[in-house]
C-alpha positions in Angstrom: 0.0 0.0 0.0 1.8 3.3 -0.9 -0.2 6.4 0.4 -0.9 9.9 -1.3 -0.6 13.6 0.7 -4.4 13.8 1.1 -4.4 11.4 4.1 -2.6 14.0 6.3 -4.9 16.6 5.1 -7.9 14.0 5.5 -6.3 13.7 10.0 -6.0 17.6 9.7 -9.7 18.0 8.6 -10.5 16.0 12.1 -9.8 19.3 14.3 -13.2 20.6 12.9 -14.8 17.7 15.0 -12.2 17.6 17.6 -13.0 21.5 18.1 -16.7 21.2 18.0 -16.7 17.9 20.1 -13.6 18.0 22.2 -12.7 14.6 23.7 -10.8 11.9 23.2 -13.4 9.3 21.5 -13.9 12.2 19.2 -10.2 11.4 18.0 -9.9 8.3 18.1 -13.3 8.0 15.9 -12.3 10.2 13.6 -8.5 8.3 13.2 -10.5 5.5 12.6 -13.0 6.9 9.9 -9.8 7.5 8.1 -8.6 4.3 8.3 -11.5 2.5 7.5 -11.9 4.9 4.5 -8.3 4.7 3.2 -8.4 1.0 3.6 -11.5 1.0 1.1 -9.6 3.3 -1.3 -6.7 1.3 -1.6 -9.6 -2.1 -1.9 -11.8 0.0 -5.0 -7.5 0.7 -6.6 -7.1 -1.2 -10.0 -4.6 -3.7 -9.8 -1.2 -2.3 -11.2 -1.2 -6.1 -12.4 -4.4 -5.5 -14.6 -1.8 -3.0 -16.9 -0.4 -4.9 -19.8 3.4 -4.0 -21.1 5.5 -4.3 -23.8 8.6 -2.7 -24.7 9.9 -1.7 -28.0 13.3 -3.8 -29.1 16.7 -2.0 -28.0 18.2 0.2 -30.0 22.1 1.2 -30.7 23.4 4.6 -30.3 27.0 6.2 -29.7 28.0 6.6 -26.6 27.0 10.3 -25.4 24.0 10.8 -27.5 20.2 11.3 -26.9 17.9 7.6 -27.5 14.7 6.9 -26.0 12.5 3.4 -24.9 9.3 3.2 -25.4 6.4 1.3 -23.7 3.5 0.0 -24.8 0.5 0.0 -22.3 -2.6 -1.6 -22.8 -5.5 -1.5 -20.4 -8.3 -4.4 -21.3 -11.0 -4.7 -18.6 -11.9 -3.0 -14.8 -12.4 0.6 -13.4 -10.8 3.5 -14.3 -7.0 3.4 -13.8 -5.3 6.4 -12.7 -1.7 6.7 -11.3 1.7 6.7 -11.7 4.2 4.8 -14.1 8.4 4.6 -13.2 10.4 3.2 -15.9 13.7 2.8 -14.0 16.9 2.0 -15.7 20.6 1.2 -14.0 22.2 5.0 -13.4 24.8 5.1 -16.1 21.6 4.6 -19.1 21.1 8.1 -18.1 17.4 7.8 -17.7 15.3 11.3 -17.2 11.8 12.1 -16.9 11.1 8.3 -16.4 7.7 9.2 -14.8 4.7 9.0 -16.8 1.2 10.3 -15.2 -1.8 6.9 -16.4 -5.4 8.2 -16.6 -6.7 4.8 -18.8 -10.3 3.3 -19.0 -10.8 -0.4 -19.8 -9.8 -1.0 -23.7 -7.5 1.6 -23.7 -4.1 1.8 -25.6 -1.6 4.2 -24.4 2.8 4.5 -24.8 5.1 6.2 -22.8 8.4 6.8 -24.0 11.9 7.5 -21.5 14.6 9.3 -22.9 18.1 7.7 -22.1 21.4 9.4 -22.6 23.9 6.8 -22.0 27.4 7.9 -20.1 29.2 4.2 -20.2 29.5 1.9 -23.3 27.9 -1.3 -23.5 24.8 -3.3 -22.6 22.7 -1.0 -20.4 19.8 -2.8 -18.6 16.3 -1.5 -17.4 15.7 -2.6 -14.0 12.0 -2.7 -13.5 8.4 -0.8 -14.3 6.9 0.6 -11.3 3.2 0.7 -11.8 1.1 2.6 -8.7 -2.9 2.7 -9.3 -4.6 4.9 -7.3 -8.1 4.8 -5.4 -11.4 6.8 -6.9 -10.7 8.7 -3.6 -7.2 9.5 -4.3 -6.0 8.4 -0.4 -4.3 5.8 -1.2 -3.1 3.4 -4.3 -1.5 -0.2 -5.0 1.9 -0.5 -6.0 3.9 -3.2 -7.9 7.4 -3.7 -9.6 7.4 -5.6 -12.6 10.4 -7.0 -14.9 9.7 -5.6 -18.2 13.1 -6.7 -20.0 14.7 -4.2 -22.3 18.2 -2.9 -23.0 19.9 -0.3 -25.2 23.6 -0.7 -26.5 26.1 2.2 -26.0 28.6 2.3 -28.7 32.1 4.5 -28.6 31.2 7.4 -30.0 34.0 7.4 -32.7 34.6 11.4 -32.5 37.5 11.3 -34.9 34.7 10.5 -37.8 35.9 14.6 -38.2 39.1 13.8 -39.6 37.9 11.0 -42.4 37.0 13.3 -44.9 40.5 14.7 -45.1 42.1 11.5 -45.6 39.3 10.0 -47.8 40.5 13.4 -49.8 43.9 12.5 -49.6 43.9 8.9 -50.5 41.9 10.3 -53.3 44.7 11.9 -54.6 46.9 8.7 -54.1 44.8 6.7 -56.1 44.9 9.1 -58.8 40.7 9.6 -58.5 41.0 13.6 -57.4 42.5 16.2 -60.3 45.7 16.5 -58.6 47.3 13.0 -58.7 50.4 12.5 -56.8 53.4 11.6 -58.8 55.8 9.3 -57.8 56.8 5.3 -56.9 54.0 3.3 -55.9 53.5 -0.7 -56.0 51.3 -1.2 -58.3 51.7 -0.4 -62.0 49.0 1.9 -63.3 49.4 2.9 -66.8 51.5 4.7 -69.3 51.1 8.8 -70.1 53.5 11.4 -71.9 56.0 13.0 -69.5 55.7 16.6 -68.7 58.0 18.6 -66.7 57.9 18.1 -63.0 57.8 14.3 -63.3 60.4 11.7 -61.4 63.0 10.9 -64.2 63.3 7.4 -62.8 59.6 6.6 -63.8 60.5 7.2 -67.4 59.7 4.2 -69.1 62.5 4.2 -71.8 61.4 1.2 -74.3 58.2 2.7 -74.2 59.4 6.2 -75.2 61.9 4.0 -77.8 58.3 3.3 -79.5 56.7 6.6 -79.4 57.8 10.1 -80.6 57.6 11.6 -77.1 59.0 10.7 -73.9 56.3 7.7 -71.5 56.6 7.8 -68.0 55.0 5.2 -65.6 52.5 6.3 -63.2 52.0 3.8 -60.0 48.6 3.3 -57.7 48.9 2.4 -54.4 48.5 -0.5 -53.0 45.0 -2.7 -52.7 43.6 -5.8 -51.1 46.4 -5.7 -48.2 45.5 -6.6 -44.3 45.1 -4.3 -41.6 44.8 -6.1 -38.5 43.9 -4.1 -35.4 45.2 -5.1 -32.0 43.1 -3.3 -28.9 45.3 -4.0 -25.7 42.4 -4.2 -22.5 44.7 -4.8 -19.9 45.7 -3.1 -16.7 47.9 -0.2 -18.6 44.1 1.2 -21.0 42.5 1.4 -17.7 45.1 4.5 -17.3 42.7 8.3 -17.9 44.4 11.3 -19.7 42.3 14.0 -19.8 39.6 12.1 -17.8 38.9 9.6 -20.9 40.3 6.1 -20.5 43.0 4.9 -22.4 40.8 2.0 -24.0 38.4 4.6 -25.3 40.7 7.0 -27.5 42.5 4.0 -28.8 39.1 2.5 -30.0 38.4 6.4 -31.1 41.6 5.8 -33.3 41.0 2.5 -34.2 37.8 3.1 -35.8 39.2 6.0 -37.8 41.8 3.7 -39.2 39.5 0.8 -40.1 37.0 3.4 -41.7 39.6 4.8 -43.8 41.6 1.6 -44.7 38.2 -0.1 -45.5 37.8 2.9 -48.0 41.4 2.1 -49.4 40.3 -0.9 -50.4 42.0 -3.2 -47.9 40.7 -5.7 -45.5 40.4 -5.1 -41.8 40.8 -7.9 -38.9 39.9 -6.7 -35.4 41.3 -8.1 -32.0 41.3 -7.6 -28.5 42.2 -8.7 -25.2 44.4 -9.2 -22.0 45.2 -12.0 -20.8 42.6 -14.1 -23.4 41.2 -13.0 -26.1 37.9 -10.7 -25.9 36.9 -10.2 -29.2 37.5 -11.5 -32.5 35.9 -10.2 -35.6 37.0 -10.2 -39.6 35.6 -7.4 -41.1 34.5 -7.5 -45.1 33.2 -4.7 -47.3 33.5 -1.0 -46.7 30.9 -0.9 -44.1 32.7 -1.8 -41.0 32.3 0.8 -38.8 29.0 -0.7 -37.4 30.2 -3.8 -36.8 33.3 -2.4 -35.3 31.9 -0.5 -32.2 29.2 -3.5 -32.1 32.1 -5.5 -30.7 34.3 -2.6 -28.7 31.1 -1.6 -27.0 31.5 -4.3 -24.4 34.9 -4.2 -23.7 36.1 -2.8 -19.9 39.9 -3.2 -19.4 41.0 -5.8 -16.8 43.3 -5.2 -14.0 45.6 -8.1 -15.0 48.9 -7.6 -17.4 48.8 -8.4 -21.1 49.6 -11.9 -22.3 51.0 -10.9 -25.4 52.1 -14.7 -26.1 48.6 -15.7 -26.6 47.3 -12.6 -28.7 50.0 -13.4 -30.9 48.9 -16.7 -31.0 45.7 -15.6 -31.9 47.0 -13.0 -34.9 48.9 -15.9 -36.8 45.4 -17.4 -36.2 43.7 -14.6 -38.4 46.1 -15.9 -41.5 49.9 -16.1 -42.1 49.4 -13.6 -45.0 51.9 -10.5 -44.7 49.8 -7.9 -42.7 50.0 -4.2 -41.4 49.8 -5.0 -37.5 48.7 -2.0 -35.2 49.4 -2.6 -31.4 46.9 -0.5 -29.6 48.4 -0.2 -26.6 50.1 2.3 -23.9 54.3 2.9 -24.5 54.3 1.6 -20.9 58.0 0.7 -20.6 57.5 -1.7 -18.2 54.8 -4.0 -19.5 56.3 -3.5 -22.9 59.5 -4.4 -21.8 58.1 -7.6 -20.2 55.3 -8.9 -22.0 55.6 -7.0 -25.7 59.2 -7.6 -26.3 59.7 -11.4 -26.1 57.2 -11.8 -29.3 58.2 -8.7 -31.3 60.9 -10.0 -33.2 58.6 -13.0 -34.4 56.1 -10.0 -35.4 58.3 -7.9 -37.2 59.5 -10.8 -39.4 56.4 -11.6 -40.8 54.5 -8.7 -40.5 54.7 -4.5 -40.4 53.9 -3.6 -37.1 52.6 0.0 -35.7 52.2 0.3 -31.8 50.1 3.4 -31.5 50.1 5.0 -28.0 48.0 7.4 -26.1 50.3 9.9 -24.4 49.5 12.0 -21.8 50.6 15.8 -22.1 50.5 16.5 -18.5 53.9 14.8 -18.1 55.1 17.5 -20.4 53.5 20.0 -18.6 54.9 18.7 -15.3 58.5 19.0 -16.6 57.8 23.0 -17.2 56.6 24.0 -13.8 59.4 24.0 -11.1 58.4 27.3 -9.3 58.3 25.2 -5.7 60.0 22.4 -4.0 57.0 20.1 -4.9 56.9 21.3 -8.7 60.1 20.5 -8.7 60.2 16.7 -7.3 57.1 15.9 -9.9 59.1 17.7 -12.7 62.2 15.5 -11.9 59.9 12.2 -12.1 58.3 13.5 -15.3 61.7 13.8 -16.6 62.1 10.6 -15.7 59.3 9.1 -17.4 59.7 10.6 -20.4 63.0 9.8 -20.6 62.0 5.9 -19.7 59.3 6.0 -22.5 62.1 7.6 -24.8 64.8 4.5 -24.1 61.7 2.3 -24.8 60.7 3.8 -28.4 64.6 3.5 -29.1 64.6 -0.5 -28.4 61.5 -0.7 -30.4 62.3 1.5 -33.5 65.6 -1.0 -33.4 63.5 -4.1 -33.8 61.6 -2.7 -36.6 58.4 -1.0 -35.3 57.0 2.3 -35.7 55.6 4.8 -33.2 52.6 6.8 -33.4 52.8 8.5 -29.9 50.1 11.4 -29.4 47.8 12.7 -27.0 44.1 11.7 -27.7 42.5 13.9 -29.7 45.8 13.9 -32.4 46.3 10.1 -31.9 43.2 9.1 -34.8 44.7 11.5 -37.2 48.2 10.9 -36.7 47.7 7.1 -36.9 45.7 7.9 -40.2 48.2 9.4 -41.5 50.9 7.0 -41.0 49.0 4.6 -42.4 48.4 6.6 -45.8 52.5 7.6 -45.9 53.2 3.9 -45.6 50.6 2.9 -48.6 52.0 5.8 -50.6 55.9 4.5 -50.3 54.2 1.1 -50.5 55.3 -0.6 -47.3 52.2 -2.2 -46.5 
């Protein structure tokens, strides 16, 4: 039994007969006309039970934008039904105005729709409809949870989308597509046009121009149909925040931009994540793969655990032996690279290209800049040291063959882009 304000007013209204009465049967019959009333109030209530529900199917949306639920409510037979309806979801859906006034006769259809802004990725669950009917009297109402299943799917919200039309433009031109075509060595032999000046001398195709009254150069596309495999470290190190965003999170952000643009370029994408075992696992087809992409990142929490690089290697020569552009996803930690990374690079580098793209964290610079006080001046000196830890790191790295893309997060998606399109353009994919 859940009881409304009027009963408080319905005891206050007993001083009238208190006053013109005054004793204490007088009270004690009036306390008990309320009771007696309220009690037939809440009898004469609907049941909340009578009120069938029916939610519509989940939806998807990126993580930081508006979606809504809706629920269906259908009223078939009894009284009037009047109340209150609380559709409650778990905190981080970011549910608002969840309560819906019910005024409903018997046959009635009615829906009520709760609008969700999500502030965690993944599976967010409703936890239960809260259905109150209240009495003809308005005193007091029946009140009942129910499990009405439904969930909505928080994606990463892939905020370096920004930078894909500038590198769409830009591989454009590298495939010779756009009016200014890029001249130079590529792969992949294109076709055969008159020189003019400006071109590389060594594309000159000499027998050709033996056969022809002017001079032929060569002109190169780049290269197409290659692998891009994407490695997503979830281990203790992406837990880290920079800027108050989690390491995982910008390195999906740049992940995403990569595999959009690649996809584009006419290469095929593999994705992989995990720790200490592999979380997800997905081969990626078409240029569509976006959707798909965030579909499997959007459940992925890091683990407080080290990486077991030994068995997500094992699981990239799983994906195909096929020469591949490998991009580690993971923080320049020296020392988890230095013990878990470094034992299986060299088997990595020899049959593959490998990337390891790192979120770096500019308040370290910062740190090193400030030295007006005692304490400025310790953090400064462990920045230093830091930096200069991550430096000797890169070194032993660059050595075995791999490139860096350090950058904070917001330049990490271009930067990685980038890299990616200088490497197809000197054809090193």
């Amino acid at each position: 039994m859940a009881l409304t304000g009027r009963v408080p007013l319905l005891l206050l209204l007993g001083i009238v007969p208190v006053v013109l009465s005054p004793s204490l049967a007088t009270m004690w019959l009036w306390v008990l006309v309320v009771i007696v009333t309220t009690g037939l109030d809440w009898w004469l209530a609907p049941r909340p039970g009578a009120l069938e529900l029916v939610r519509s199917a989940g939806v998807k949306v990126r993580l930081g934008e508006p979606a809504a639920t809706t629920l269906s409510a259908s009223y078939p037979t009894g009284r009037r039904f009047r109340g209150i309806l609380r559709d409650a979801w778990q905190p981080t859906a970011g549910a608002r105005d969840n309560r819906h006034r019910i005024a409903m006769v018997a046959g009635d259809r009615a829906r009520f729709s709760t609008p969700l802004e999500p502030v965690r990725r993944g599976d967010l669950m409703a936890v239960g409809v809260t259905v109150r009917s209240v009495g003809p009297l308005g005193l007091a109402a029946r009140q009942r949870t129910r499990e009405v299943t439904g969930s909505i799917r928080a994606l990463p919200p892939f905020g370096s989308r920004k930078h894909l039309p500038s590198r769409l433009a830009r591989l454009r031109e590298l495939d010779g597509r756009s009016a200014v075509r890029v001249r130079g060595q590529g792969t992949e032999f294109d076709s055969l046009r008159e020189y003019v000046r400006g071109d590389d001398v060594r594309s000159i195709d000499w027998r050709a121009s033996a056969r022809n009254r002017s001079v032929v150069v060569r002109t190169w596309q780049p290269e197409r149909d290659r692998r891009v495999v994407l490695v997503l470290d979830t281990s203790r190190t992406s837990a880290g925040r920079v800027a108050d965003v989690p390491r995982l999170d910008s390195a999906m952000d740049a992940a995403l931009l990569l595999a959009a643009l690649a996809s584009r370029a006419g290469d095929r994408v593999d994705f992989l994540a995990g720790d200490r075992r592999v979380r997800s696992r997905l081969r990626l087809t078409g240029t569509d793969v976006v959707g798909p992409l965030q579909d499997a990142m959007s459940g992925l929490t890091p683990i407080i655990a080290e990486a077991d690089w030994s068995v997500l290697a094992g699981a990239l020569a799983g994906l195909g032996r096929q020469r591949a552009l490998v991009v580690l996803l993971t923080p320049l930690e020296p020392s988890a690279i230095e013990e878990g990374l470094l034992p299986v690079l060299p088997t990595l580098v020899r049959h593959h290209r490998v990337v390891l793209a790192s979120v770096k964290d500019p308040a370290l610079e910062e740190m090193t800049s400030a030295r007006e006080t005692v304490d400025e001046v310790y953090g400064a000196a462990a920045a230093e040291q830091v930096l200069a830890q991550r430096r000797r790191t890169a070194g032993v790295l660059r050595a075995l063959g791999v490139d860096i893309v350090d950058a904070d997060a917001e330049r990490l998606p271009p930067a990685l882009a980038d890299h990616y399109l200088s490497l197809k353009a000197r054809g090193l994919l």
